[in-house]
N, C-alpha and C positions, 0 to 999 in steps of 0.2 A: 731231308726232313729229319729233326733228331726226332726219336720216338723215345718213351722212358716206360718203364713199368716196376712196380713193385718187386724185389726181390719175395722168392716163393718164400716157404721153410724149408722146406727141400732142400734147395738151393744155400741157404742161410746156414743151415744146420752143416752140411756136407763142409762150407768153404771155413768154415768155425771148425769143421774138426783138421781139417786140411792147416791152418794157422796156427793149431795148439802141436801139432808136427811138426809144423816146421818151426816151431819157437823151442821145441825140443832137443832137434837133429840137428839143426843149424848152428852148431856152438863156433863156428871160428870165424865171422858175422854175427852183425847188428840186424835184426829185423826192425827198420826204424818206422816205417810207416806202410799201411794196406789202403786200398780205395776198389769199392765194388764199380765194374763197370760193365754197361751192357750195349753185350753184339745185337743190334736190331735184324743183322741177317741169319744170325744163327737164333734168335729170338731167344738168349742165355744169358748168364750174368756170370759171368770172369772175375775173380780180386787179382787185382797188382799188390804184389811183393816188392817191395825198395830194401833193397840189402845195402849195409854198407862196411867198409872196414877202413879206418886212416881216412883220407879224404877223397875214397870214389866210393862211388854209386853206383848197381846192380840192379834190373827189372826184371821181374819174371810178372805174365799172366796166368794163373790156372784156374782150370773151369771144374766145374764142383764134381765132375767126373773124372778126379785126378790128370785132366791135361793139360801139359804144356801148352798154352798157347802161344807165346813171344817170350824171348829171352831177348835180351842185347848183345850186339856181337863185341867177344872183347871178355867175356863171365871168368873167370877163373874155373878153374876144373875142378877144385874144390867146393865151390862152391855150387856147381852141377850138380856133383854127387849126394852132397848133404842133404839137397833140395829133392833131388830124385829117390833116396832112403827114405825120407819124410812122406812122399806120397804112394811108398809100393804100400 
């Protein structure tokens, strides 16, 4: 069963300031595009991050409590780090 729910403020506010970070830190990547998506078992809303540089493509998940939640295997190391500066 898909469930959906409103993203809080809480939530909204935290993953807004978590994107103005990494639209900051992130300089040797494109932040090309974001999509709110929600864990029905964590009952929480995660944005995806789509990175890109040249012609690949990078995903991170992170939940409005600065975590990682999915990366794809394959990320460049750089692009780790920049990502991980953005949310300490």
């Amino acid at each position: 069963m898909n469930k959906t729910r409103t993203i809080t403020q809480i939530e909204q506010g935290c993953l807004d300031l978590i994107e103005e970070r990494i639209n900051d830190c992130a300089c040797s990547f494109e932040l090309v595009s974001t999509e709110n998506i929600y864990d029905e078992d964590e009952d929480i809303v995660y944005r995806s991050f789509t990175f890109n540089r040249g012609m690949e493509e990078w995903v991170f998940c992170i939940s409005p409590q600065k975590e990682i939640k999915y990366f794809e295997f394959g990320v460049p190391q750089v692009l780790v780090d920049e990502v991980l500066d953005a949310i300490r």
